[in-house]
Structures are given as C-alpha cells and as structure tokens.
C-alpha positions as CSV (number, residue, x, y, z in Angstrom):
1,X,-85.2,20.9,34.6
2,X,-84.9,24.6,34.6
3,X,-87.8,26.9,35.7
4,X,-90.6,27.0,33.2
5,X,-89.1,29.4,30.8
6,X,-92.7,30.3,30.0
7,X,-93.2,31.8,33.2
8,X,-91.2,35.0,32.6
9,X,-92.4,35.1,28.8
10,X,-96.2,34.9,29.6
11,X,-96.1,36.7,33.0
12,X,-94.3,39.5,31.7
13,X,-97.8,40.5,30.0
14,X,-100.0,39.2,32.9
15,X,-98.0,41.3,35.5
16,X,-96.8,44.4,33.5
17,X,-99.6,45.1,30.9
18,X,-99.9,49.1,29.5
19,X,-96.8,49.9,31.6
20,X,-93.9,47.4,30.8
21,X,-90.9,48.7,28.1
22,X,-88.4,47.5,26.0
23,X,-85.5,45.9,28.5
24,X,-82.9,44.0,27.9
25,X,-82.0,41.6,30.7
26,X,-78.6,39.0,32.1
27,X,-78.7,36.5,34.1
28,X,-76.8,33.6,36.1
29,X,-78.0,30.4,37.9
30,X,-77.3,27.5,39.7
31,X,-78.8,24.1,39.3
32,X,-78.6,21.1,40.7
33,X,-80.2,17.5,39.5
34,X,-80.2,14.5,40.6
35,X,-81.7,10.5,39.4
36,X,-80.7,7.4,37.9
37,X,-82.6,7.7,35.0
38,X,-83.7,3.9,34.5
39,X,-79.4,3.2,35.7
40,X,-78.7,1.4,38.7
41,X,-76.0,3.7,39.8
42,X,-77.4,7.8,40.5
43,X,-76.5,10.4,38.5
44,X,-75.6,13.9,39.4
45,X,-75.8,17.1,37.6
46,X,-74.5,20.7,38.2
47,X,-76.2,23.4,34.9
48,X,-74.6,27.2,35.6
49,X,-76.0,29.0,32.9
50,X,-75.7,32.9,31.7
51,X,-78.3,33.8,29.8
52,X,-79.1,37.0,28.1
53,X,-82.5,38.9,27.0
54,X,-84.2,41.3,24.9
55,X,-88.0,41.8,25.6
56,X,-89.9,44.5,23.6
57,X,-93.6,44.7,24.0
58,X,-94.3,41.7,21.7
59,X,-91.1,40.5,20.5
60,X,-88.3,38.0,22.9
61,X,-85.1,36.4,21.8
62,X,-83.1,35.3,24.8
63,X,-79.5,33.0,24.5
64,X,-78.2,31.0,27.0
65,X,-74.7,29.5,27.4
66,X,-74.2,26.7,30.3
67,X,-71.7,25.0,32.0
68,X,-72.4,21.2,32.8
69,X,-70.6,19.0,35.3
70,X,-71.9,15.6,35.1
71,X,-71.1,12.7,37.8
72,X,-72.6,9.3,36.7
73,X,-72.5,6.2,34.7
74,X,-71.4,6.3,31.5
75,X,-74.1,5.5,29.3
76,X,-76.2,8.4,30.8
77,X,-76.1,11.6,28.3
78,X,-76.4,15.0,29.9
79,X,-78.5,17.6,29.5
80,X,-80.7,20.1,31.5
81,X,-83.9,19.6,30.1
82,X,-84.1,15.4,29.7
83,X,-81.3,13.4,30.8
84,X,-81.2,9.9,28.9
85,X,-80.1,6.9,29.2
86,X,-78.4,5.0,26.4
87,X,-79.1,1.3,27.6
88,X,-76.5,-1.5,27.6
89,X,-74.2,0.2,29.6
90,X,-71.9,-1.4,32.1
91,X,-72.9,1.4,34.9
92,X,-69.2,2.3,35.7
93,X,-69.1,6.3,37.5
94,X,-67.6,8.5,35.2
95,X,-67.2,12.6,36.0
96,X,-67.4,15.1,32.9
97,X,-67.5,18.6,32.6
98,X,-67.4,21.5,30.1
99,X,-70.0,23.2,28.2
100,X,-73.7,22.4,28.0
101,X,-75.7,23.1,24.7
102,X,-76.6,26.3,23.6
103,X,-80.1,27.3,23.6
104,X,-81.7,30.0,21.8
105,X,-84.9,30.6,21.6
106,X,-87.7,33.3,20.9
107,X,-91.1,33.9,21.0
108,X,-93.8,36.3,20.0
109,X,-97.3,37.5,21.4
110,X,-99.9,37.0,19.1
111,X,-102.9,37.9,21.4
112,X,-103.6,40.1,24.6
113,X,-106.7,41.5,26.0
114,X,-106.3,43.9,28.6
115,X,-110.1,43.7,29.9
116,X,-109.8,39.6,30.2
117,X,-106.1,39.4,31.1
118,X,-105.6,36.7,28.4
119,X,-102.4,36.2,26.1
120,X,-101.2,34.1,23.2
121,X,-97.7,33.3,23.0
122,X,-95.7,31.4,20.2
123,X,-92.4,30.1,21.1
124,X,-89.9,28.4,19.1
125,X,-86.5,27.4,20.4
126,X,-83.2,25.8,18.8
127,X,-80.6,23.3,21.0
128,X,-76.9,24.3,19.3
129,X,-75.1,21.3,19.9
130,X,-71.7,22.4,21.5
131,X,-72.0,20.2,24.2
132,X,-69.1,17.4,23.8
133,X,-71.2,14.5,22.4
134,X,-67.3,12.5,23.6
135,X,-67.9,13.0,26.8
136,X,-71.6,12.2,27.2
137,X,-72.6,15.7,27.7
138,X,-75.3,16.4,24.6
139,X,-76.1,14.2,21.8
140,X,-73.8,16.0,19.0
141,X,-77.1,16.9,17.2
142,X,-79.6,19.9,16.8
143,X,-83.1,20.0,18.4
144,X,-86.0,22.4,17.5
145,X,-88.9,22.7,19.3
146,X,-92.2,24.8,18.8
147,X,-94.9,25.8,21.5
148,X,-97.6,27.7,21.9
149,X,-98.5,29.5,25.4
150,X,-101.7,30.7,27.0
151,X,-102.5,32.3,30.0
152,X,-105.4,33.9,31.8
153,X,-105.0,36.4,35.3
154,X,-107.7,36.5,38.0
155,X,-106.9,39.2,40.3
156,X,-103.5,38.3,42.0
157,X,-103.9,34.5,40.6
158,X,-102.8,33.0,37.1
159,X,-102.7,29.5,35.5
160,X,-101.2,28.8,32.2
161,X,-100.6,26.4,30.0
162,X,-98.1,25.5,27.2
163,X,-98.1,22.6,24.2
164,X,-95.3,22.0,22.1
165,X,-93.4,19.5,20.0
166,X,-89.9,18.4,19.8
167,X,-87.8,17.2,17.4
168,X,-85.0,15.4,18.1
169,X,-81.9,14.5,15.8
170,X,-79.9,11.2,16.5
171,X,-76.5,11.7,18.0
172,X,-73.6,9.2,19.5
173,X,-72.0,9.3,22.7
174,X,-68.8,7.8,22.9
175,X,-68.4,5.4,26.3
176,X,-65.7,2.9,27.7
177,X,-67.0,-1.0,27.3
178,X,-65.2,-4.4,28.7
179,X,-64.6,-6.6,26.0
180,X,-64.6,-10.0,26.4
181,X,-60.2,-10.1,26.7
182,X,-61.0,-8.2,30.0
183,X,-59.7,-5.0,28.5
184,X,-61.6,-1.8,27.9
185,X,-61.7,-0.1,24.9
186,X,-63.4,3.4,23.8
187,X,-66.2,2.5,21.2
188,X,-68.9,4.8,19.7
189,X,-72.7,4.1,20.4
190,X,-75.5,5.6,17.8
191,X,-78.8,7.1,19.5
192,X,-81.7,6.8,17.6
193,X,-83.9,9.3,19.1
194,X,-87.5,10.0,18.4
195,X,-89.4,13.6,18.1
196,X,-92.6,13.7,21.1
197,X,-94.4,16.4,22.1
198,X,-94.8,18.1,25.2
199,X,-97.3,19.7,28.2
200,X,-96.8,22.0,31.0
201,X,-99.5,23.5,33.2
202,X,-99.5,26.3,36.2
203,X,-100.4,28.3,38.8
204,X,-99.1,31.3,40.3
205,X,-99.9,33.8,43.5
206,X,-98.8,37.3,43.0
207,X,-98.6,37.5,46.7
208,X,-96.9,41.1,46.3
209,X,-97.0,43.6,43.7
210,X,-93.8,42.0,41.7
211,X,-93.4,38.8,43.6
212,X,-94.8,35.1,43.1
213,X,-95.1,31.7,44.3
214,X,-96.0,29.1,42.1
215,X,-96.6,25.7,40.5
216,X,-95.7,23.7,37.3
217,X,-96.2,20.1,35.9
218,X,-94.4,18.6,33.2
219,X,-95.1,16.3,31.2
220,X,-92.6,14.9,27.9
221,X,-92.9,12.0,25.3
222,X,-89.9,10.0,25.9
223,X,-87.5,10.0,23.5
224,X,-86.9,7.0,22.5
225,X,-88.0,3.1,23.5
226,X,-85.1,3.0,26.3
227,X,-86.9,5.4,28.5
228,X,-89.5,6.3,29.9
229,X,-91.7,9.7,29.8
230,X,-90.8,12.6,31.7
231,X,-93.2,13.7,34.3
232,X,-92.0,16.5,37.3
233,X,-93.1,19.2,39.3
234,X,-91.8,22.2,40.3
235,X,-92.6,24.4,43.2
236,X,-90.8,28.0,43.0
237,X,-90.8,31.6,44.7
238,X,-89.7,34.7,42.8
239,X,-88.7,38.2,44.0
240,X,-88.2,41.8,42.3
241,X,-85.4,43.3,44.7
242,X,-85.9,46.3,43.0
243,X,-86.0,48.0,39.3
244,X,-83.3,46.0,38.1
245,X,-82.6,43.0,40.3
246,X,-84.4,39.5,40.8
247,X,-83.9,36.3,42.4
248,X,-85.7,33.0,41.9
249,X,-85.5,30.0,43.5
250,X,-87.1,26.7,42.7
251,X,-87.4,22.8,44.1
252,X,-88.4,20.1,41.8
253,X,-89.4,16.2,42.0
254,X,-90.2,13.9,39.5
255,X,-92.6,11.6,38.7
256,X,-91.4,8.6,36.4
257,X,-88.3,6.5,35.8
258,X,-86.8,9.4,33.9
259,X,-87.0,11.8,35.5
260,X,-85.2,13.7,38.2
261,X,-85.5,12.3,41.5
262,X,-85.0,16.2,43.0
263,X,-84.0,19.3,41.3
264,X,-83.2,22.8,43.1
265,X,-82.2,25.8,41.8
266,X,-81.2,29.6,42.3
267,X,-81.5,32.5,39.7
268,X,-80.0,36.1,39.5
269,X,-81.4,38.3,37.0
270,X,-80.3,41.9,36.5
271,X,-83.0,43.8,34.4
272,X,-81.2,47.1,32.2
C-alpha cells in the first residue's frame, strides 16, 4: 500500500494554513510489497510510480503513472493498493512486469477553521485500467472511489480520519492451467468483484517545523468472497530538505490474510 495519500492532502492545511500557495509538485518512489495473499507460495511486488500535482488553496488534482513488476503465483492479480487472489489456482511462480493502473484523483476542501485547526476534505479518485489484465497485473476494469477526510491539529500533533467507498468493476485475468492430458493451456478466468467501503485513521508528530513522524491503520471490505479484508499499518517519517525538495519514507505490516505481510517504501518529491 502506498503512504496515505491523505496525509499530504489534509496536512497541507494543518501545516501551511494563511501562508501556503498555489504549487505544482513531481514526484518518484519506490515500493516494495510482499505476502501470499491467502496463496501458499509468496508474492512479491515492486510499484515505481511518477506522479504529478497541482495544489491551489482549495483545489488538488494529482496523476500518477506506475511501473509494476510482479513475482508470484499466477492466480494472484497485482496492484498497489489490494492485491487479490483469484482462487483455484495451481500456485505455479510466474514474473510479470510493465505498467500498473493509472490513478487520478482529486479532492477539494470544503471546510477550515483557522482558530480550531479543523478541515473537511472530499476526495474522489478514478483507477484507469492500463495495467495488462493478460498478465495478471490489474483487473482490465475501472474503479471509482469517493472519500471524505477530516482532521483536527493540537499544537505539533494531528490525528485524522478518512471514510470512503469503492467500487469495483469485474475484470479477467488470463493464467496457465494443467488440463487433465497433462498439457497446459492459456484459459481466461472472470472476477466477479464486489464494491466495500473503506477506513483509515492517524496520528502525526510535527517534530520540526516541516517534518513528521507518524501513524496509519487501514482497514478495507474485501472484495470479493475469495478473500479476506485488508487490515495494515504503516509507520512513516517525512522531511522538507528545503523549499522545493522532500523525502518520505515508510514501513508497513499487515494484519489479515490479505494483506501485505511487510511493505517499505521511499518517496522524492520536488515542489515548483
């Protein structure tokens, strides 16, 4: 899972209120995932994303484009956000790569109070589906998804909260099966996946005057009967270099039979 894109959208009032402009921001990462996803053999992940930003003081659209690399059993699909498995599968290794789904995504503040630090975020997001659905690495379909972020500031502490819901369109991934000749043949497999909602919650220490340590859990209706829900959380430490640059880093674990046994990532922003 990446870090909680709602900690740079709801932050960015929390930590910059009455002095923060219009910016445009790009930025690369590196993430790493690893579980086995309700599979008996692990899978590993590698998500190298560029994304790119526009934050005015209420307005944020941001689009990212990743690169997935994808080491495990066949009948586990890819993806960042919920890796799933397909059941029935024969648990053979397979390695994939190419690119991930596109995400875009905006939101747009509907409330801040300056006296109570307190904001109101809306959030929507859209999954393009240009990951190869052939070789397991996104569903084939679109997903939307609409949320609705709060926060609240105490001195160099914040917690938030976000509470959105998902919805999913069915897809197919194409995997290898043994047929009952011995021989192995390509066949195409439905998903029938189902919309959930979704819960995140956090805390953060502004330790300095632009840097953080913090905390999120996760929690995701599964999506569909096959697996389980997600539940992981994330420990993470980020750092304003300077006017333009930042780095984040994060470690995650998760919680339930599908979800990441460990995630770790690294993020380079570079603020215009």
């Amino acid at each position: 899972m990446l870090i909680k894109r709602s900690i740079q959208t709801l932050l960015f009032y929390l930590c910059c209120a009455g002095q923060a402009n219009a910016y445009q921001s790009i930025s690369v990462g590196a993430h790493y995932l690893k579980g086995e996803y309700g599979e008996p053999v692990e899978t590993k992940m590698w998500y190298l994303p560029v994304t790119l930003k526009h934050r005015s003081s209420k307005w944020m659209a941001q689009l990212t484009v990743p690169y997935l690399k994808l080491d495990g059993p066949s009948n586990v699909v890819g993806g960042i956000r919920e890796p799933l498995s397909t059941g029935g599968g024969d648990g053979d290794a397979v390695s994939e790569q190419g690119l991930g789904d596109v995400i875009a995504k905006g939101s747009y503040n509907i409330l801040y109070n300056a006296e109570k630090q307190l904001l109101l975020d809306v959030q929507a997001r859209w999954k393009i589906p240009t990951a190869d659905e052939e070789k397991a690495l996104g569903t084939g379909q679109d997903d939307y998804s609409l949320q609705l972020d709060i926060a609240r500031r105490w001195n160099e502490y914040s917690g938030f909260a976000s509470l959105g819901y998902k919805w999913r369109g069915d897809g197919s991934i194409n995997r290898e099966v043994e047929t009952q000749a011995g021989t192995r043949e390509l066949v195409s497999q439905q998903l029938s996946l189902d919309d959930g909602a979704y819960v995140s919650l956090g805390a953060i220490w502004h330790y300095q005057t632009m840097s953080q340590l913090g905390m999120v859990w996760d929690y995701r209706e599964p999506a569909n009967k096959e697996n389980a829900a997600i539940q992981e959380a994330i420990v993470y430490g980020k750092w304003r270099l300077d006017r333009h640059w930042s780095v984040m880093t994060y470690f995650g674990r998760g919680f339930s039979l599908n979800s990441s046994d460990a995630t770790l990532g690294l993020q380079c922003g570079y603020r215009f």
